[in-house]
C-alpha positions as a Markdown table, in Angstrom:
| # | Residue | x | y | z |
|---|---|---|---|---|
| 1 | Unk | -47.7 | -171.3 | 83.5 |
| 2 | Unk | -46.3 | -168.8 | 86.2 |
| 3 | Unk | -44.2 | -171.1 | 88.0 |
| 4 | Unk | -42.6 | -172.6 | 85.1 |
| 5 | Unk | -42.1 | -168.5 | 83.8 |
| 6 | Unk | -40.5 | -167.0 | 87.2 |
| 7 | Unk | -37.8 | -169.6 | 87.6 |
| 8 | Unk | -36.4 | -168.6 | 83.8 |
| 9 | Unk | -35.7 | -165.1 | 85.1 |
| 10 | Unk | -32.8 | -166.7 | 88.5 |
| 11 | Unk | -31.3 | -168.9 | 86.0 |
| 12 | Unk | -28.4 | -166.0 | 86.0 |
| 13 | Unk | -27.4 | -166.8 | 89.5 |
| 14 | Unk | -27.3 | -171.2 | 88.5 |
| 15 | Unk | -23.5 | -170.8 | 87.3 |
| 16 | Unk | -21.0 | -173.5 | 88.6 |
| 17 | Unk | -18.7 | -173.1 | 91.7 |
| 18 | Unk | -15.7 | -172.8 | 89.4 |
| 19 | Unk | -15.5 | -169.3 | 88.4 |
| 20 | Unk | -18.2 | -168.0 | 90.0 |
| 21 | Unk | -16.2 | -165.4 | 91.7 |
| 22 | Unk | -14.9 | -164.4 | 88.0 |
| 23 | Unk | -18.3 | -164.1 | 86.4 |
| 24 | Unk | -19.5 | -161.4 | 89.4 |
| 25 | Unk | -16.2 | -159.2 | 89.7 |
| 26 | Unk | -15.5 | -159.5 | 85.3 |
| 27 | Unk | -18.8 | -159.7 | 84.0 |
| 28 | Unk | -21.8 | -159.1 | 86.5 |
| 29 | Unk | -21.1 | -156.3 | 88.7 |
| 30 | Unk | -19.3 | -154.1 | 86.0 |
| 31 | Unk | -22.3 | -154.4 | 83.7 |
| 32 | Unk | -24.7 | -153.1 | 87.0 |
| 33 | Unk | -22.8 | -150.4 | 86.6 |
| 34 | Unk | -24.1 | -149.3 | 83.5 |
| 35 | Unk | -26.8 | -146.6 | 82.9 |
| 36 | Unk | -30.1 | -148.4 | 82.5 |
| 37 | Unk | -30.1 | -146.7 | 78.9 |
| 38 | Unk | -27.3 | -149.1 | 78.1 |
| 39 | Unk | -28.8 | -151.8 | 79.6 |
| 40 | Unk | -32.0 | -152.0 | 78.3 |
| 41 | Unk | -29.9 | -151.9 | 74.5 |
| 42 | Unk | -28.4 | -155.2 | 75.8 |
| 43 | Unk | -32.1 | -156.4 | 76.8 |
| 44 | Unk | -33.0 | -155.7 | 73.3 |
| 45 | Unk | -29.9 | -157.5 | 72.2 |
| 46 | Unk | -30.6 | -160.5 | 74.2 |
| 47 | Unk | -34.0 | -160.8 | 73.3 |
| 48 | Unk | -33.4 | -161.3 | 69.5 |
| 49 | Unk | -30.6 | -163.6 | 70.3 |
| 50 | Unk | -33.2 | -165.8 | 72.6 |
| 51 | Unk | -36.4 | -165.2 | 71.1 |
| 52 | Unk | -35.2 | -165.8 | 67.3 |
| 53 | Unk | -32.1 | -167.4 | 67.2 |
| 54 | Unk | -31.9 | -169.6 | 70.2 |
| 55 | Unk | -35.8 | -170.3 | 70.7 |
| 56 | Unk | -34.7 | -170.5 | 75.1 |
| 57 | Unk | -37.5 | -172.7 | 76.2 |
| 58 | Unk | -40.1 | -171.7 | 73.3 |
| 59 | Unk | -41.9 | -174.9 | 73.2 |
| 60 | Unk | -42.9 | -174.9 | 76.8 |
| 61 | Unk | -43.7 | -171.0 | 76.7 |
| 62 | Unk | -45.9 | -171.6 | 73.5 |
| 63 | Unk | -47.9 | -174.3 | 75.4 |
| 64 | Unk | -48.5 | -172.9 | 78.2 |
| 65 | Unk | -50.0 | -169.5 | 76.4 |
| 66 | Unk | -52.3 | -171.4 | 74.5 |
| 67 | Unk | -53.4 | -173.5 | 77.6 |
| 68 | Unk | -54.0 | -169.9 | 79.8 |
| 69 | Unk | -55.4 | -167.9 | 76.3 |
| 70 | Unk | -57.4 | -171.1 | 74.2 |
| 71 | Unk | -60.0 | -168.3 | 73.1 |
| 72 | Unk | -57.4 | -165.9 | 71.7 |
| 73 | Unk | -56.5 | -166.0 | 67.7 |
| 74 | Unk | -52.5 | -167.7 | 67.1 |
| 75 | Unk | -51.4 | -164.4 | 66.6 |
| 76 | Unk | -52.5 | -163.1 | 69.9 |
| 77 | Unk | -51.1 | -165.7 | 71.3 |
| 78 | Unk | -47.7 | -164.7 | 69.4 |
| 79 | Unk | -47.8 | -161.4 | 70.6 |
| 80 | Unk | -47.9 | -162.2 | 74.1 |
| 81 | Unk | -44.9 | -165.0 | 74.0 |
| 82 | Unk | -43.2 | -162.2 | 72.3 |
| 83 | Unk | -43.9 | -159.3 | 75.5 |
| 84 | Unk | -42.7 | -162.4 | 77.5 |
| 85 | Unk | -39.3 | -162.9 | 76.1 |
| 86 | Unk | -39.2 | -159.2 | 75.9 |
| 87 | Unk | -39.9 | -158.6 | 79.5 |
| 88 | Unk | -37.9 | -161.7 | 80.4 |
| 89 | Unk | -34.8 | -159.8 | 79.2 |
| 90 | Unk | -35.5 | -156.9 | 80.9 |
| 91 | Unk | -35.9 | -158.8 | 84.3 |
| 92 | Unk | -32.1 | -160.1 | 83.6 |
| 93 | Unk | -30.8 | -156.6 | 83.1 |
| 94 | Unk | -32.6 | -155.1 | 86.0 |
| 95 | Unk | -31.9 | -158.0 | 87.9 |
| 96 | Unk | -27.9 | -157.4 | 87.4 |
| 97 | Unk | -28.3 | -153.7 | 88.1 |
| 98 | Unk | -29.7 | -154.5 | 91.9 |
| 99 | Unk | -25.8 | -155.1 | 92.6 |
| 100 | Unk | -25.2 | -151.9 | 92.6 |
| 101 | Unk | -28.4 | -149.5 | 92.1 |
| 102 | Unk | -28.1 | -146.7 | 94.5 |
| 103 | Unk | -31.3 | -145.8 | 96.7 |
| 104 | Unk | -32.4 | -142.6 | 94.9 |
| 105 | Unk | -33.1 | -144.4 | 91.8 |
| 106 | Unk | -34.9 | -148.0 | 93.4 |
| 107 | Unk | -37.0 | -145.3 | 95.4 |
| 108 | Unk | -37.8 | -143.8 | 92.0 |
| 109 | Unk | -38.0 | -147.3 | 89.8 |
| 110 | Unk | -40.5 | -148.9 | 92.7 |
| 111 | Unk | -42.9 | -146.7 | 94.2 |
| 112 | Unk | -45.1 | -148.1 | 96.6 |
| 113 | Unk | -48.5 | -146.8 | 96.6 |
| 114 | Unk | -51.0 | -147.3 | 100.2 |
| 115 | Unk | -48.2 | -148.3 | 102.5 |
| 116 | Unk | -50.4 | -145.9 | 105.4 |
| 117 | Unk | -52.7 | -149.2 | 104.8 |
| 118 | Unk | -49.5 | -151.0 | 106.6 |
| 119 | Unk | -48.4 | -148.5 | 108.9 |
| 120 | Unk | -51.5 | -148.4 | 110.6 |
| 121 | Unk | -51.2 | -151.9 | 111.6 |
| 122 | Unk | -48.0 | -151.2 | 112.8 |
| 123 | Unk | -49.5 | -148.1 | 114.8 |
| 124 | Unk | -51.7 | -150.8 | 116.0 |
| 125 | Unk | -49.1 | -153.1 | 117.4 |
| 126 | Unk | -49.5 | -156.0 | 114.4 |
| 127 | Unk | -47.2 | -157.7 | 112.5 |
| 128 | Unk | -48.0 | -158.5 | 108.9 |
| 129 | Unk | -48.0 | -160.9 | 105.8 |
| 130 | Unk | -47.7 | -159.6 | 102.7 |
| 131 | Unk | -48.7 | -161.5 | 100.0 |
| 132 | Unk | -47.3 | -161.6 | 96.1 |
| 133 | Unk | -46.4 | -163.3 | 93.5 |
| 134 | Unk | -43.5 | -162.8 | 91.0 |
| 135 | Unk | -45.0 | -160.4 | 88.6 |
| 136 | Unk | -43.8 | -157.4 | 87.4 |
| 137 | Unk | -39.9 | -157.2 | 89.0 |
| 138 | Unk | -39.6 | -159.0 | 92.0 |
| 139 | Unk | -36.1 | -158.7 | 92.5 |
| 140 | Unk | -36.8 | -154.9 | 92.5 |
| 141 | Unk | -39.4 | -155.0 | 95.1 |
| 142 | Unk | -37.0 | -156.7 | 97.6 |
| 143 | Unk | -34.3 | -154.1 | 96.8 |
| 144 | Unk | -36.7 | -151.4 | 97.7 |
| 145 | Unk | -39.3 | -152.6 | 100.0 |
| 146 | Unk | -36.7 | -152.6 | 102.8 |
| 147 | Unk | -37.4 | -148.9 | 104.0 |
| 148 | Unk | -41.1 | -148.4 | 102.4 |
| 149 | Unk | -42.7 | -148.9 | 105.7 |
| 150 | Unk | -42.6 | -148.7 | 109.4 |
| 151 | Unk | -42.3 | -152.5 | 109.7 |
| 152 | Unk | -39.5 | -154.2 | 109.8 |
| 153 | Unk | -39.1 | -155.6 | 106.5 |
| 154 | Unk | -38.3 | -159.8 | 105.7 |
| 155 | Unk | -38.4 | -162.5 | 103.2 |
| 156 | Unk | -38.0 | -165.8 | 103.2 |
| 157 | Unk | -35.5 | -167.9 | 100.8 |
| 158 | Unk | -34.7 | -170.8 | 99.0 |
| 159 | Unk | -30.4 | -170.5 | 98.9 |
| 160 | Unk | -29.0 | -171.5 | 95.7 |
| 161 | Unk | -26.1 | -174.3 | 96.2 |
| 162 | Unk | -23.5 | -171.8 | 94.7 |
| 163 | Unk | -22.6 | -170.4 | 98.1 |
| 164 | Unk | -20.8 | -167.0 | 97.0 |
| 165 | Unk | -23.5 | -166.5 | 94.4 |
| 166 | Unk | -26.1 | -166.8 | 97.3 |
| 167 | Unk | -24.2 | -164.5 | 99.1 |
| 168 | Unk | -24.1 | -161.5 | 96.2 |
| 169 | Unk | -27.7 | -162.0 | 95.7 |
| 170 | Unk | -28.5 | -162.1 | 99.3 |
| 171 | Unk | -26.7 | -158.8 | 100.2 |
| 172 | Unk | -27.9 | -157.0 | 97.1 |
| 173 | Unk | -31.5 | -157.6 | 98.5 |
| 174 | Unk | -30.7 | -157.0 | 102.1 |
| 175 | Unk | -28.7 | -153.2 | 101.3 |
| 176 | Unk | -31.9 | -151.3 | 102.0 |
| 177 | Unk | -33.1 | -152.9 | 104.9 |
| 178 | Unk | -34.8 | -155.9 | 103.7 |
| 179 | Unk | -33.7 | -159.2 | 105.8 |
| 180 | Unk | -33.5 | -162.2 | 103.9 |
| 181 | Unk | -34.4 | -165.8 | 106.0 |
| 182 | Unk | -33.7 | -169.1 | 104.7 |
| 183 | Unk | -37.1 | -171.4 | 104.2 |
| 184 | Unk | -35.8 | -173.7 | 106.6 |
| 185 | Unk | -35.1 | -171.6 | 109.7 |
| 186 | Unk | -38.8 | -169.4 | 109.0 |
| 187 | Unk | -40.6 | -171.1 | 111.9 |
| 188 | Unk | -37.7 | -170.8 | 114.5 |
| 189 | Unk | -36.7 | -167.5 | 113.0 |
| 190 | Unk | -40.6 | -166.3 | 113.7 |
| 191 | Unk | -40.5 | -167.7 | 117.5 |
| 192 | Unk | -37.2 | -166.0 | 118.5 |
| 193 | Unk | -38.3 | -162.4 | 117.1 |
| 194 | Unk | -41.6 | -162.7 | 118.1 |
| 195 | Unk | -41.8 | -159.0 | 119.7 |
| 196 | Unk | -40.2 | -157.2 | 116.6 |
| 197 | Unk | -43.2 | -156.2 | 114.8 |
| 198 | Unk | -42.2 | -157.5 | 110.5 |
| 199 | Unk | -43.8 | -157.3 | 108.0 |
| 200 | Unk | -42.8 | -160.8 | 105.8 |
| 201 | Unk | -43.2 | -161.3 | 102.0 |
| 202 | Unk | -44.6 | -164.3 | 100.5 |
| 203 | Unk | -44.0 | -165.3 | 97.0 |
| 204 | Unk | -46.7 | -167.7 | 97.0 |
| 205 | Unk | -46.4 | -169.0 | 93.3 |
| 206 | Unk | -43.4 | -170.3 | 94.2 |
| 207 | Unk | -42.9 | -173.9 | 92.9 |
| 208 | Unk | -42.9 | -176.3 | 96.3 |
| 209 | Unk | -40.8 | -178.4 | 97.3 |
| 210 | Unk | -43.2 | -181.3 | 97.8 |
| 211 | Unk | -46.9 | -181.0 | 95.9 |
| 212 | Unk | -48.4 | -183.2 | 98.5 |
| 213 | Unk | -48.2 | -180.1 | 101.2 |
| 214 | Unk | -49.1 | -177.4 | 98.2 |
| 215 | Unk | -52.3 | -175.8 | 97.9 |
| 216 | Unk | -54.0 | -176.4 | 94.1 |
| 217 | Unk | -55.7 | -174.5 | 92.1 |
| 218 | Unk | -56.6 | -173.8 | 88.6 |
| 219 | Unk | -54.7 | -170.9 | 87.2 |
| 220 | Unk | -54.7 | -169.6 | 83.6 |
| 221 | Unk | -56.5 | -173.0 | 82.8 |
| 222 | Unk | -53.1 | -175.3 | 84.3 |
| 223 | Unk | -53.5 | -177.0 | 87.8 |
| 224 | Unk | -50.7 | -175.2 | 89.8 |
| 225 | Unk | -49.6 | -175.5 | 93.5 |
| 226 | Unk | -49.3 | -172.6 | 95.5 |
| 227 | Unk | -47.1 | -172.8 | 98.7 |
| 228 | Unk | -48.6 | -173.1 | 102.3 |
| 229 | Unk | -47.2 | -171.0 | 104.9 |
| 230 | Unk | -48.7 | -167.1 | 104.8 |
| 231 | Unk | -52.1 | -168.1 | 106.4 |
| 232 | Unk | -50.2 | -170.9 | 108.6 |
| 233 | Unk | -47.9 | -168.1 | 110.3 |
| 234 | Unk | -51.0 | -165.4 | 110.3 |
| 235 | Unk | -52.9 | -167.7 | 112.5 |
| 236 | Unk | -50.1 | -169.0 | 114.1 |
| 237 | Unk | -49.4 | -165.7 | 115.3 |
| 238 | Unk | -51.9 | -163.7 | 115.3 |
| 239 | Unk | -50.6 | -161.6 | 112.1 |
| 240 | Unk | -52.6 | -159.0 | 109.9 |
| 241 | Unk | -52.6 | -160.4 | 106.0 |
| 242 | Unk | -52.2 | -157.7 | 103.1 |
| 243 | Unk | -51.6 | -158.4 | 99.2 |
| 244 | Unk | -48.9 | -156.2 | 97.4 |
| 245 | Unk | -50.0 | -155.5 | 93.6 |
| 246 | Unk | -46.9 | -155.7 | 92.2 |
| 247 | Unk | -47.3 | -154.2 | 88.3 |
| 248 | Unk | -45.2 | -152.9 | 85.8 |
| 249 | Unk | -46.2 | -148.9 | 84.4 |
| 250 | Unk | -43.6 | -148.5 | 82.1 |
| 251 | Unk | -40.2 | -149.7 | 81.0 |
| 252 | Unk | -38.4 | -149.9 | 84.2 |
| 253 | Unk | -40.5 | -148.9 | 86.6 |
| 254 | Unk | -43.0 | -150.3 | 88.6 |
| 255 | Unk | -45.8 | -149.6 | 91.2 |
| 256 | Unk | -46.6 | -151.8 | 94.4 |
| 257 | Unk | -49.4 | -151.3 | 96.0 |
């Protein structure tokens, strides 16, 4: 169920070559640009468009909540597709917004909660693996997790084949401090800037590549592969291992701790 769910929320940066560069300057970055007031109107708007009129992807969102709830009544089970598509919407507004949010308001929007937890194990002299998973906003956590501790702060990446799109979404991420490495140069990457003490963040959930080199488990009743890699590069380099709770308080503003 989750990595079928995350995916649905990038889909906005999955536009052809052709026009790409129109769709950002026209239509992206002048509605980041808007107070979230506004946007969240639009999230409202697009969520009755896709949730009743369009039915985006209902069959497959209906089946997997009734694999991950089987004890909980059809209507239940309603509900919660429903706060799905709801939140869904919201994750494509705030996602536009990151073009342009200043500082002030991600530091307000994401607060982090224990980061002394980290910075003592950068006092210490270790580098660290943070673990998560995409709950909550994502997309906000990279925005802001870039100055929330004494480490410095990476990521790794899967780049989308638009190349300019990739670029937009790359910098948006990277404006605060975050650095954003591609999956394929993460070992080399690691090796090079081995004195730097990091702090890197794994979205685990992440559908892999290849399921033969993923690690199964059950999850909300579905067999789903979670991604290698975090305990690989802990013991590879002798790396402390956190997990960032990553939840969502209110409308727009979440806490990672």
């Amino acid at each position: 169920m989750h990595s079928q769910f995350h995916n649905s929320s990038v889909n906005i940066y999955l536009c052809p070559p052709m026009g790409s560069k129109l769709l950002y300057y026209l239509i992206l970055y002048p509605i980041s640009k808007l107070p979230h007031f506004i946007l969240y109107r639009l999230s409202d708007l697009m969520y009755l468009t896709i949730y009743y009129i369009v039915g985006y992807r209902k069959k497959v969102v209906r089946q997997n909540i009734s694999n991950a709830y089987p004890e909980k009544s059809p209507q239940d089970q309603k509900d919660i597709i429903k706060r799905y598509y709801a939140h869904f919407c919201d994750l494509v507004v705030e996602s536009v917004k990151n073009f342009s949010i200043s500082k002030e308001e991600i530091s307000k929007r994401v607060v982090f909660e224990n980061v002394e937890l980290i910075d003592k194990i950068y006092d210490e002299g270790k580098s660290v693996v943070t673990i998560g998973g995409h709950y909550g906003n994502w997309e906000m956590y990279a925005v802001a997790v870039g100055f929330a501790t004494k480490h410095a702060q990476l990521a790794i990446y899967k780049p989308l084949s638009n190349k300019f799109l990739d670029q937009k979404m790359r910098s948006s991420r990277e404006v605060y401090g975050l650095k954003m490495i591609p999956m394929k140069s993460t070992k080399s990457y690691f090796e090079e800037q081995s004195e730097k003490l990091k702090s890197i963040t794994f979205g685990s959930d992440q559908w892999p590549s290849n399921a033969k080199k993923a690690h199964w488990v059950k999850f909300f009743n579905i067999d789903t592969p979670f991604f290698y890699g975090g305990e690989k590069y802990a013991k590879d380099f002798d790396w402390a291992v956190v997990y960032c709770d990553l939840t969502k308080v209110k409308r727009g503003h979440y806490s990672a701790k």
